[in-house]
C-alpha positions as CSV (number, residue, x, y, z in Angstrom):
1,X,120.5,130.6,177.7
2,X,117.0,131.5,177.6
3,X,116.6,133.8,180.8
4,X,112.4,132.7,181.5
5,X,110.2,135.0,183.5
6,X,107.5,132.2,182.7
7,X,109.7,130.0,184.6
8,X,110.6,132.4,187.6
9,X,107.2,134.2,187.8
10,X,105.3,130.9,188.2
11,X,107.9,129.9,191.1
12,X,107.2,133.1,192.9
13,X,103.3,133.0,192.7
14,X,103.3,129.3,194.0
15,X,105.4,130.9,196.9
16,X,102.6,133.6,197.4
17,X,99.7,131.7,197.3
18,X,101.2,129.8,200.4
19,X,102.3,133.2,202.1
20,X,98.5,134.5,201.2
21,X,97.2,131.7,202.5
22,X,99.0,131.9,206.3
23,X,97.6,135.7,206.2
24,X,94.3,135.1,205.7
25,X,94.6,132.8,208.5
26,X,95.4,136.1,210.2
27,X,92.7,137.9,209.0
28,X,94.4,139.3,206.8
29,X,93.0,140.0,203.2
30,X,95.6,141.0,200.7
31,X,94.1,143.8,198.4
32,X,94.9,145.5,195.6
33,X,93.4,149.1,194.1
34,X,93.7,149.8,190.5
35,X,93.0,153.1,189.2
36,X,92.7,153.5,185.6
37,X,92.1,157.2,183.8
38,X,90.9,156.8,180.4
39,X,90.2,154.1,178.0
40,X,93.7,153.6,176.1
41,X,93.4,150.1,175.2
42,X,97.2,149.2,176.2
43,X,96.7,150.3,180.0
44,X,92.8,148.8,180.1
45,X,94.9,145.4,179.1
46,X,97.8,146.1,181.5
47,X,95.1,146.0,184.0
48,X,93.2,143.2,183.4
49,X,95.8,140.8,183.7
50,X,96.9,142.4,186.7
51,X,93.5,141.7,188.2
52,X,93.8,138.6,187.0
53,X,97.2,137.4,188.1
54,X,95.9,138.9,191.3
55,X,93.2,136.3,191.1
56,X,95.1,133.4,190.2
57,X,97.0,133.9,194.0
58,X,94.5,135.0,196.0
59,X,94.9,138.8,196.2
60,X,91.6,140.4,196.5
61,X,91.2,143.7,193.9
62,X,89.0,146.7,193.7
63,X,89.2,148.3,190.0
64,X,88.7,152.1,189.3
65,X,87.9,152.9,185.9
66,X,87.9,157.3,185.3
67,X,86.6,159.5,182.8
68,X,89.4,160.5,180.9
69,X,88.1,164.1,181.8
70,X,88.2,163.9,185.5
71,X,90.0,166.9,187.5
72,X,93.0,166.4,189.3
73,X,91.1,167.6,192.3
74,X,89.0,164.6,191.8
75,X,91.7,162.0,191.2
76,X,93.7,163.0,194.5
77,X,90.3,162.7,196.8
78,X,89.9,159.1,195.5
79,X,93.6,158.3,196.2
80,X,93.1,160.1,200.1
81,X,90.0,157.9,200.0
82,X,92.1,154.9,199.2
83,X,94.9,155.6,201.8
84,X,92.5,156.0,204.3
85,X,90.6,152.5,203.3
86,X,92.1,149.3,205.8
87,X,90.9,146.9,203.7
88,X,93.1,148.5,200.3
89,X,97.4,147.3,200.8
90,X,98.2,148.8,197.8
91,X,97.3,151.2,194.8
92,X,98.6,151.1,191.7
93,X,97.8,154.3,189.5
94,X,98.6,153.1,185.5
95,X,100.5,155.5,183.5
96,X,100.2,157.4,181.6
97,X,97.9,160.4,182.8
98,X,96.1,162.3,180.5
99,X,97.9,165.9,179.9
100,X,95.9,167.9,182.1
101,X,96.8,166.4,185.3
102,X,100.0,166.4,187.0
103,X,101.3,163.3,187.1
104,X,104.0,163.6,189.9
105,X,101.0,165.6,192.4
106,X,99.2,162.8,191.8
107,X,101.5,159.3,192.4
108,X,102.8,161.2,195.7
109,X,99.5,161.7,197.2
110,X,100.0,157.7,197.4
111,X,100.4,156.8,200.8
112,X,104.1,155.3,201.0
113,X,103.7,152.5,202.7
114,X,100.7,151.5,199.6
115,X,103.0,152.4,197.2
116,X,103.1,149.1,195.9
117,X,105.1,150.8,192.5
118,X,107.4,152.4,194.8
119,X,107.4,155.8,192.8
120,X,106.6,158.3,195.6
121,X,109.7,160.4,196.2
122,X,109.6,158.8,199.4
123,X,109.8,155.4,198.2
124,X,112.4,156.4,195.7
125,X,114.5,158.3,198.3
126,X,114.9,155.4,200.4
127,X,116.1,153.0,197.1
128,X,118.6,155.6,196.7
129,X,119.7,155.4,200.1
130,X,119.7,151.9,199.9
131,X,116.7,151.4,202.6
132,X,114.7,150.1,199.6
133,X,110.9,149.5,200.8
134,X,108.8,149.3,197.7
135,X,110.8,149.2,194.5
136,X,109.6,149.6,191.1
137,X,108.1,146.3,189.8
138,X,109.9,146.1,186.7
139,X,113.2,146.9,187.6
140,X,112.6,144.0,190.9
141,X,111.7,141.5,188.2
142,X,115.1,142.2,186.1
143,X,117.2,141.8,189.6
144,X,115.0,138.2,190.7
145,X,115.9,137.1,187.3
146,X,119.9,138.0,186.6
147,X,119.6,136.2,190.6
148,X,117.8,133.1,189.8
149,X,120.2,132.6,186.5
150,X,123.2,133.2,188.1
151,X,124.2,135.7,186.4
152,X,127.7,137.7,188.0
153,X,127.0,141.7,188.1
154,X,130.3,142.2,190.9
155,X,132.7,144.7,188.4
156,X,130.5,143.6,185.1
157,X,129.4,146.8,182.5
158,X,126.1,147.1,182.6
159,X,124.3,149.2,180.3
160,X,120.7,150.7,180.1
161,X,118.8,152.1,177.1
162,X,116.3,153.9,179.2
163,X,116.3,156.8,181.9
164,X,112.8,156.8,183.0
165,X,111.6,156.7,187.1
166,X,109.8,153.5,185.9
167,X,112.6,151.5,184.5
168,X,116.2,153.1,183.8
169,X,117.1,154.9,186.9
170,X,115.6,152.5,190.0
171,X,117.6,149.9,188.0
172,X,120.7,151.5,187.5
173,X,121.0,151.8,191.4
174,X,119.9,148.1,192.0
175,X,122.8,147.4,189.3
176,X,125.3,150.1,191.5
177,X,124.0,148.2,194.8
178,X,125.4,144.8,193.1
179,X,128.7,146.9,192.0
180,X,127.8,146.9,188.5
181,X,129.5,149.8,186.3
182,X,126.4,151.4,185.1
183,X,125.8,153.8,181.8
184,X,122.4,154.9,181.5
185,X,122.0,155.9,177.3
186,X,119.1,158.1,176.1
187,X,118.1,159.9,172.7
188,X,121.2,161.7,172.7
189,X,123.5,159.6,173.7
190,X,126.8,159.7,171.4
191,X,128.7,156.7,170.3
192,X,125.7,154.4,171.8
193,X,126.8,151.4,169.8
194,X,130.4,151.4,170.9
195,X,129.2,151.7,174.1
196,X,126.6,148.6,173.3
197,X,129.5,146.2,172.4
198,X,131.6,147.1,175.5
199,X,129.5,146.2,178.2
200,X,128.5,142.9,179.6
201,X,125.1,143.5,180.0
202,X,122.7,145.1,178.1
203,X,118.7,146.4,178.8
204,X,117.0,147.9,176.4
205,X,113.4,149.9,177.2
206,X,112.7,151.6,174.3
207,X,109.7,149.4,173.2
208,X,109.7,151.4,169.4
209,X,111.5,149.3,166.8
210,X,111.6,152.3,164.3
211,X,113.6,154.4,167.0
212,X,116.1,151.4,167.8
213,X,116.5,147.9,167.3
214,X,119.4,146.0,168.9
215,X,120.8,143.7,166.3
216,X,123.4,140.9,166.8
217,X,126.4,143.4,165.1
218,X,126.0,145.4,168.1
219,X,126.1,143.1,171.2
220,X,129.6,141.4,172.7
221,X,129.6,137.6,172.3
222,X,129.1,137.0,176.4
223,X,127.2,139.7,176.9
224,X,123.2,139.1,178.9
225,X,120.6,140.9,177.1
226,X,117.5,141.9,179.1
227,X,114.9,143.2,176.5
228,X,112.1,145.2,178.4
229,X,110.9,146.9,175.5
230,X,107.5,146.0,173.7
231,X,105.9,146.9,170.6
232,X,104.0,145.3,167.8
233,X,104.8,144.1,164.5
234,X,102.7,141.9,161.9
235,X,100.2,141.6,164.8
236,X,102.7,140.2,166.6
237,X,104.2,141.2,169.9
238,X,108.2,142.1,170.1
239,X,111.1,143.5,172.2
240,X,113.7,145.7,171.1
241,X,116.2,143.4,170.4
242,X,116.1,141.0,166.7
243,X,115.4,137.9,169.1
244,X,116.1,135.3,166.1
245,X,119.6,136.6,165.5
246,X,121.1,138.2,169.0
247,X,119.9,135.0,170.7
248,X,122.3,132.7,168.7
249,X,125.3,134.8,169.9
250,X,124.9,136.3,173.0
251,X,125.0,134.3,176.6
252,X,121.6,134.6,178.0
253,X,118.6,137.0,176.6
254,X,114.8,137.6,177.9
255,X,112.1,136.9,175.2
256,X,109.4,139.2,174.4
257,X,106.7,137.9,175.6
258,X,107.6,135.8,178.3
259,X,110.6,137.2,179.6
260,X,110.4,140.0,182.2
261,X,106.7,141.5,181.2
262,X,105.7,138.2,183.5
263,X,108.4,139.3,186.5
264,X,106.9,142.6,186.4
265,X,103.3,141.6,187.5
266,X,104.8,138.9,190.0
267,X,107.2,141.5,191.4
268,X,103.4,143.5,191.7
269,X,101.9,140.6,193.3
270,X,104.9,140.1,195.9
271,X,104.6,143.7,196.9
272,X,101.3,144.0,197.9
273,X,101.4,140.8,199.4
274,X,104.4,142.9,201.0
275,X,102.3,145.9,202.0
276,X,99.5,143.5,203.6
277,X,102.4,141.8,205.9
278,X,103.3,145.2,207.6
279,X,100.0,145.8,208.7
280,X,99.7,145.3,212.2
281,X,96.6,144.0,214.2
């Protein structure tokens, strides 16, 4: 089974367009502000095809591209500036930072409720208390597509090759939520393959092929692979997992591209669209 977030994203956005749609008969504009620090060609990609999935359902955007040099200081006054704006639902801030500014002074100077990443402590407080309000967009997508495929999480192992606030840990509580077993693994993990090949379901978010690659030899022959990690090879985009080979004996596995890379910018989409419904008039 190939698990598609082609297929699922493209449902969700045709659902959006029609829930933009009934809140601009509101007056209601759905918008989305990007701030961008720096001109690392990854992140100045990431957000172009934000803006332009953005564009594609009707989501209006406002892009703000920073010297990489900029004070912290300055960063934080735009963000108040962007709290305090009506018109702006959400704010996405791409990471990384550059070294000099503090990256955790700066996401929780985000306004909560346009935390559209759902990283502020207060967004991530309330997913731990299960009162999720924003959650992280690529962890969101992974849930929408084990949902959509059917796949059973009640009492499955689930494992997770990744303990950052972005990925690993939101997930592993939306995997606990579903009463998952969850292992998170890291860099010094020990016995990581045996614990690979015991568990049901496998993410991996390592995105560097020379750290880690998951091969077939370390997978169960039921187990669902969600592959979130990307990195290039041969000019050619991959995940972490040897696609050609783990796909022939495992369940159900996410492609790289195509698999949850597109759930993560729907699962953007979705909450701002989110943010712009609690506003009251």
């Amino acid at each position: 089974m190939i698990i598609s977030g082609i297929e699922v994203s493209s449902k969700i956005k045709e659902e959006l367009i029609i829930e933009i749609q009934n809140l601009k008969k509101r007056s209601i504009y759905p918008c989305l502000s990007t701030i961008l620090v720096g001109d690392d060609p990854a992140s100045a990609i990431y957000i172009r095809n934000k803006h332009r999935a953005c564009s594609e359902v009707g989501i209006e955007t406002n892009d703000n591209k920073l010297e990489s040099s900029i004070k912290e200081k300055n960063l934080i006054e735009l963000i108040k500036t962007l709290n305090e704006d009506k018109k702006v639902h959400g704010i996405l801030m791409q990471l990384p930072l550059p070294d000099h500014i503090n990256q955790f002074n700066v996401i929780n100077t985000i306004e909560p409720q346009k935390d559209i990443d759902g990283l502020t402590y207060y967004n991530a407080g309330l997913l731990l208390n299960r009162k999720p309000s924003f959650i992280p967009c690529t962890p969101l997508g992974v849930m929408e597509l084990l949902k959509y495929y059917n796949v059973e999480l009640k009492g499955k192992d689930a494992i997770i090759i990744n303990r950052s606030i972005l990925v690993g840990k939101p997930l592993a509580l939306l995997l606990l939520d579903k009463d998952a077993t969850v292992t998170i693994c890291h860099s010094n993990t020990k016995n990581l393959e045996e614990k690979i090949r015991n568990s049901d379901i496998v993410v991996t978010a390592i995105g560097n092929r020379k750290l880690f690659t998951l091969t077939a030899d370390l997978v169960s022959d039921n187990a669902i692979v969600i592959d979130i990690g990307i990195s290039r090879a041969n000019g050619k985009v991959i995940g972490d997992a040897d696609y050609e080979n783990v796909s022939k004996k495992v369940s159900g596995i996410t492609p790289v591209p195509g698999g949850v890379g597109p759930m993560t910018i729907a699962m953007l989409l979705k909450n701002t669209v989110l943010a712009a419904n609690r506003v009251i008039i």
